[in-house]
C-alpha positions in Angstrom: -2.6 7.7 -6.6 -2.3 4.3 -7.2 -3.8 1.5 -4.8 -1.2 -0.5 -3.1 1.0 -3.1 -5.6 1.7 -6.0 -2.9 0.2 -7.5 0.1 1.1 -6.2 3.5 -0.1 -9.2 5.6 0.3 -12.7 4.4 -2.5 -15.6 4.7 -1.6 -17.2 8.0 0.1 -14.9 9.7 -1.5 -14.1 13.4 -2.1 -10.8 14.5 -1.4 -9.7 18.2 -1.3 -13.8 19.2 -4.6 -13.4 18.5 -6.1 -13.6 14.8 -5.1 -15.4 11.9 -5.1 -13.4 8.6 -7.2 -15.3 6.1 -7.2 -13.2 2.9 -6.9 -9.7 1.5 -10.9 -8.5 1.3 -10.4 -4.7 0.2 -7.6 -1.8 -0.5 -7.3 2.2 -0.6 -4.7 4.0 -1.8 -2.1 3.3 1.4 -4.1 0.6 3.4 -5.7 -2.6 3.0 -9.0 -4.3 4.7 -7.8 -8.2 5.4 -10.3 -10.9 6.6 -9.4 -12.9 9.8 -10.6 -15.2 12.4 -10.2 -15.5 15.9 -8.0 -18.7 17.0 -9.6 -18.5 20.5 -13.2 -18.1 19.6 -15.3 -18.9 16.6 -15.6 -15.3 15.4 -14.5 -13.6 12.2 -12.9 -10.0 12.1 -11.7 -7.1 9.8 -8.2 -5.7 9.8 -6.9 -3.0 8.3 -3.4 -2.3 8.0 -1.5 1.0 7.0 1.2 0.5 4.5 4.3 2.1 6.7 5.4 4.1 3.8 2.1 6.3 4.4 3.5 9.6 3.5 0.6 10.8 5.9 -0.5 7.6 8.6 -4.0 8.6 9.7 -4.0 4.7 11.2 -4.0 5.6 14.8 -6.2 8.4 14.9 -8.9 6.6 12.9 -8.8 4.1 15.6 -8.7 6.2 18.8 -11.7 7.6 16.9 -13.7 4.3 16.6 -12.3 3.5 20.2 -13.8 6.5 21.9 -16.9 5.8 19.7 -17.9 2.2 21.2 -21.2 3.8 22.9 -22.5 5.0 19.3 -24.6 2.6 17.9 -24.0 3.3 14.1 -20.0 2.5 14.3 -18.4 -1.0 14.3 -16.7 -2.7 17.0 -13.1 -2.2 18.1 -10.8 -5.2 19.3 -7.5 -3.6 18.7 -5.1 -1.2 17.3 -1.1 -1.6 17.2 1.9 -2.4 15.7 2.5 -5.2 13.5 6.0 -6.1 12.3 6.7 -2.2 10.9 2.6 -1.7 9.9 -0.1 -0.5 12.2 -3.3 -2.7 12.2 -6.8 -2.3 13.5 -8.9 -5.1 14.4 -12.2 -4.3 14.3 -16.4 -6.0 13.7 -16.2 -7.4 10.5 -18.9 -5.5 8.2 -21.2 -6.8 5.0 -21.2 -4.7 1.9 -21.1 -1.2 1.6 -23.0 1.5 0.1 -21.8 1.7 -2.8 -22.9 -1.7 -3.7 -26.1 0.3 -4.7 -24.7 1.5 -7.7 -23.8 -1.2 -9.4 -27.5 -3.7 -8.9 -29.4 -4.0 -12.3 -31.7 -1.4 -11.6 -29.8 1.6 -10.8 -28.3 2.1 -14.6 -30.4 5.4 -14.2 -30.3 5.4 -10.5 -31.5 3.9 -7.6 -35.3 3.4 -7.1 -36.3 6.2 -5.3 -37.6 4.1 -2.7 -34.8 2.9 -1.9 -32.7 6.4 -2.3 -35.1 7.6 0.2 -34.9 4.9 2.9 -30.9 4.4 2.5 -30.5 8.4 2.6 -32.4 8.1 6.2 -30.4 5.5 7.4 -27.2 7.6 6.4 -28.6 10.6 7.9 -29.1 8.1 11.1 -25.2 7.3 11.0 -24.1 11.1 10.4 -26.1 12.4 12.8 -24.9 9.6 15.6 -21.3 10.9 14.4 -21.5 14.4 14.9 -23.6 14.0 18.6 -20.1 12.2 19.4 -18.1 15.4 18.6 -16.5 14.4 15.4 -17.2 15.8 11.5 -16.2 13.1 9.5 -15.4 14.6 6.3 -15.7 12.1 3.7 -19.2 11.3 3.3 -19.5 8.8 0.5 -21.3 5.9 -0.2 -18.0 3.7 0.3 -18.2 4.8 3.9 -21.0 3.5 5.0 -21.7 -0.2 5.3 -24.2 -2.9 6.4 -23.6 -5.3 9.1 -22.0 -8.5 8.2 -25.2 -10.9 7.3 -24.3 -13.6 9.8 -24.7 -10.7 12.5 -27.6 -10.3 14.8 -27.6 -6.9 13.9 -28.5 -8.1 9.8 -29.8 -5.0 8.4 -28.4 -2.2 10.1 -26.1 0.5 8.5 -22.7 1.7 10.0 -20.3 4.8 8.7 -16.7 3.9 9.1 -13.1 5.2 8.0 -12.5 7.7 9.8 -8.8 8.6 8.6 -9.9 12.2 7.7 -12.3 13.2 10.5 -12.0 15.9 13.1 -13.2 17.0 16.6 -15.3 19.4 16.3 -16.7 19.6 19.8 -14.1 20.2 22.7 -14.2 18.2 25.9 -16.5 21.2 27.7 -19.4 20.2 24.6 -18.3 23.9 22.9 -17.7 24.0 19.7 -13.7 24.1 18.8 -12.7 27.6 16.9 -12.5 27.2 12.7 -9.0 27.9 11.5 -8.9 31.1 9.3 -7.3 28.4 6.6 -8.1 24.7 6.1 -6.7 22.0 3.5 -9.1 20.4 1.1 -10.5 17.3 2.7 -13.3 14.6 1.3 -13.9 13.4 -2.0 -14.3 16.0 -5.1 -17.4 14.4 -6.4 -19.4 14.7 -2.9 -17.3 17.7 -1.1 -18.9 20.8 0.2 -18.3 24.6 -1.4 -16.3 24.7 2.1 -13.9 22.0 1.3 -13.1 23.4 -2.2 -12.8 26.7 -0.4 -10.3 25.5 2.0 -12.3 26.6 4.7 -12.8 24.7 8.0 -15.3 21.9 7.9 -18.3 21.5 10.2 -21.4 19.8 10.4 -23.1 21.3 8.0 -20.3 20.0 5.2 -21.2 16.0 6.1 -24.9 17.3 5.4 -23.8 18.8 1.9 -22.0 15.7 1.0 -25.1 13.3 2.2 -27.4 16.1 -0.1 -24.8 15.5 -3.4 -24.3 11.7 -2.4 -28.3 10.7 -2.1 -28.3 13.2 -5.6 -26.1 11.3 -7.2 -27.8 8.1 -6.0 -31.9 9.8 -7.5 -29.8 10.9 -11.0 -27.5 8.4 -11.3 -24.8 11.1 -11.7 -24.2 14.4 -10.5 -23.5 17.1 -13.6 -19.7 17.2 -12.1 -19.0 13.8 -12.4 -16.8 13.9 -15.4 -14.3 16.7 -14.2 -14.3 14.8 -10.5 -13.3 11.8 -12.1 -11.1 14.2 -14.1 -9.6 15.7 -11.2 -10.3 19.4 -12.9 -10.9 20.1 -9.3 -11.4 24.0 -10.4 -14.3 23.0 -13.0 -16.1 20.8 -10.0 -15.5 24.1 -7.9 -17.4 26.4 -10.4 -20.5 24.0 -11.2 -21.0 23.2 -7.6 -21.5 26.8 -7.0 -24.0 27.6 -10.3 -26.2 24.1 -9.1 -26.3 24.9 -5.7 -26.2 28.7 -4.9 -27.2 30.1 -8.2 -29.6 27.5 -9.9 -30.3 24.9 -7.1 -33.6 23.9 -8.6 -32.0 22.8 -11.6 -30.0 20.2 -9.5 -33.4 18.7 -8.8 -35.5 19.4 -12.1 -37.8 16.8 -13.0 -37.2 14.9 -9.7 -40.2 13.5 -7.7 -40.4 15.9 -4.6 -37.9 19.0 -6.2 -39.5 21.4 -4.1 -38.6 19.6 -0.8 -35.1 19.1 -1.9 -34.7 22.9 -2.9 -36.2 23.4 0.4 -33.3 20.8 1.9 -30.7 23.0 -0.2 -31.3 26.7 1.1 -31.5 24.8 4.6 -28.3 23.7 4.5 -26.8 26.8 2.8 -28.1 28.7 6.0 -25.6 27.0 8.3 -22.6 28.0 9.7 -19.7 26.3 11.0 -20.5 26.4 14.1 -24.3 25.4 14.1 -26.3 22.4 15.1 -28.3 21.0 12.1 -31.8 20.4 12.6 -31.8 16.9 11.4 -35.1 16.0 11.7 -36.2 18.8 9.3 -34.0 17.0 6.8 -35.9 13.8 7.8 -39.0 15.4 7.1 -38.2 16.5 3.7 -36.8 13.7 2.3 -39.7 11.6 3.5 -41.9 13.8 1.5 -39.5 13.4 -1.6 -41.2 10.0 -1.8 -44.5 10.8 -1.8 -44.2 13.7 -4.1 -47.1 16.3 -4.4 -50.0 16.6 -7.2 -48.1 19.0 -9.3 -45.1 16.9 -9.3 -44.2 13.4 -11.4 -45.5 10.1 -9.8 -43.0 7.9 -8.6 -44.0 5.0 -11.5 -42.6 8.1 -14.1 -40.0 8.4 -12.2 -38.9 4.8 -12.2 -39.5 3.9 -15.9 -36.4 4.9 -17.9 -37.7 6.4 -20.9 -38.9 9.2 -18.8 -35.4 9.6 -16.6 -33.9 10.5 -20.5 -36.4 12.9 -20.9 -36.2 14.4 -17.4 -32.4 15.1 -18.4 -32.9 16.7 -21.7 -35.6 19.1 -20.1 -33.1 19.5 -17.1 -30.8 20.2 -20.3 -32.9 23.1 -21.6 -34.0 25.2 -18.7 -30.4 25.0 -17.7 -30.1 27.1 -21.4 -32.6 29.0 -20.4 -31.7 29.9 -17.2 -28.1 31.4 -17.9 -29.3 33.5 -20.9 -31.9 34.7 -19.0 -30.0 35.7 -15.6 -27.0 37.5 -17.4 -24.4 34.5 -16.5 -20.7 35.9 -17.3 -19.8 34.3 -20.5 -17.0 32.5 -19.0 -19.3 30.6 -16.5 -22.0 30.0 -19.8 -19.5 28.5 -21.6 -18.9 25.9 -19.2 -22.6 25.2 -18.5 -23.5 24.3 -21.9 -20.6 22.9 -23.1 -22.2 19.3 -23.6 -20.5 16.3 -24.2 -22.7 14.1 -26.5 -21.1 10.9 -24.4 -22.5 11.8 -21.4 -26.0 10.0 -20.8 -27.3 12.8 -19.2 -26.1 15.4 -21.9 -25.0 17.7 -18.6 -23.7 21.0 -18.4 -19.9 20.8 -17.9 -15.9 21.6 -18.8 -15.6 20.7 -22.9 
């Protein structure tokens, strides 16, 4: 879908006799982020506003979400939620730059520094973890959903998950653990979304985890070996290389990476767990700390970083993946997608010709 053709609010126009819209800062596909300013105070604030055509308004429960939520420390401040003209806004802390912003800095053509992909995937795993203590799965774990704080703030620095239009209680007022449904729509992003989510089956902790795991992946590659066919939308094709990467093969998702036998040992972690379990999320701490210091066997964090080596690491990653599905007896309709290579793709991945 399409984002949004028109503005909803107008510069100038006062929300709640109480903030003065000054311009449009951000859009999704049926609401848009404005920026404002208090006319009683000298403070600066976020709205967002739901288009009231929403064939689905998620609006109010993403803000009796962040409502409930003002004792967690990793989610923004809420000022207000109601009805504007026929819209429904949310006032909220206004925020710096998000996440994705990593993606698109000089030196992440080949991916982030692994430095940083280490000490941002903590920080994220900081925000999750704060999430889910609260009783929620948030379901659409991307780097878009996670931002800084705004750099005027006092709190310059620290890193916040927000939108929480698709999120769910997952822990009932007695602290148990709700029942899954026996069926469940699709929710999240396809280029980050668990085996669950594709599955249709009920989402719990465990699926924010997987779609940290693909997300700070994406961020050490600079792209997962999906990310045509998500971009695509061949939903399907994402479905089948998801599973061959991570239940079949999961250490060729992290060949030639600094650390691959921590993250293998982060992947059959998270493909014990249930719906219904708690995550040990300091064992993911550990591991991913230990990603950046690497081991003697493994590459140095310099080879790593230089490029010429990341274009090797992906034709070798090319190879055993070759290797791997002659050798295990792959069916030939599952081959044929694996080394189908498109010669446009930098990384010369395994995907859908």
């Amino acid at each position: 879908m399409e984002a949004l053709n028109k503005n909803i609010l107008l510069a100038g126009e006062v929300i709640a006799e109480r903030w003065k819209i000054v311009e449009k800062i951000g859009e999704g596909t049926f609401s848009q982020i404005y920026l404002a300013y208090s006319i009683h105070e000298n403070q600066r604030v976020a709205v967002k506003v739901e288009a009231p055509s929403s064939l689905k308004p998620v609006l109010e429960w993403e803000s009796s979400i962040l409502k409930s939520l003002q004792d967690c420390n990793h989610v923004c401040r809420y000022f207000y939620h109601g009805k504007h003209a026929e819209s429904t806004v949310l006032v909220m802390e206004l925020l710096g730059e998000s996440m994705s912003m990593l993606r698109v800095t000089p030196d992440a053509i080949h991916g982030v520094p692994l430095q940083r992909c280490v000490s941002v995937g903590l920080e994220m795993l900081d925000c999750i973890q704060a999430f889910h203590q609260h009783g929620y799965v948030h379901r659409d774990i991307k780097a878009s959903n996670f931002a800084m704080a705004d750099a005027g703030s006092p709190a310059k620095g620290k890193y916040y998950i927000i939108d929480f239009g698709l999120s769910r209680q997952h822990l009932g007022e007695d602290k148990k653990v709700i029942p899954a449904r026996p069926q469940a729509e699709f929710r999240g992003t396809s280029m980050y979304a668990s085996l669950s989510s594709h599955r249709r089956q009920e989402l719990g902790p465990k699926d924010d985890l997987w779609s940290w795991f693909y997300l700070v992946m994406d961020f050490m590659r600079g792209e997962l070996p999906w990310a045509t066919d998500a971009q695509q939308k061949n939903r399907q094709t994402v479905l089948n290389l998801k599973e061959y990467y991570t239940e079949k093969c999961p250490s060729l998702l992290v060949e030639g990476l600094v650390g691959a036998s921590h993250l293998v040992a982060m992947m059959k972690y998270l493909q014990s767990l249930k719906y219904e379990d708690k995550p040990d999320y300091d064992f993911l701490r550990r591991k991913l700390k230990r990603v950046e210091t690497g081991s003697k066997e493994e590459d140095t964090m310099e080879l790593w970083n230089a490029i010429e080596s990341e274009r090797e690491r992906a034709l070798q990653w090319t190879m055993r993946a070759k290797d791997a599905v002659v050798k295990d007896n792959t069916p030939q309709s599952v081959l044929d997608t694996l080394l189908a290579v498109k010669s446009e793709s930098r990384f010369r991945k395994p995907c859908i010709g």
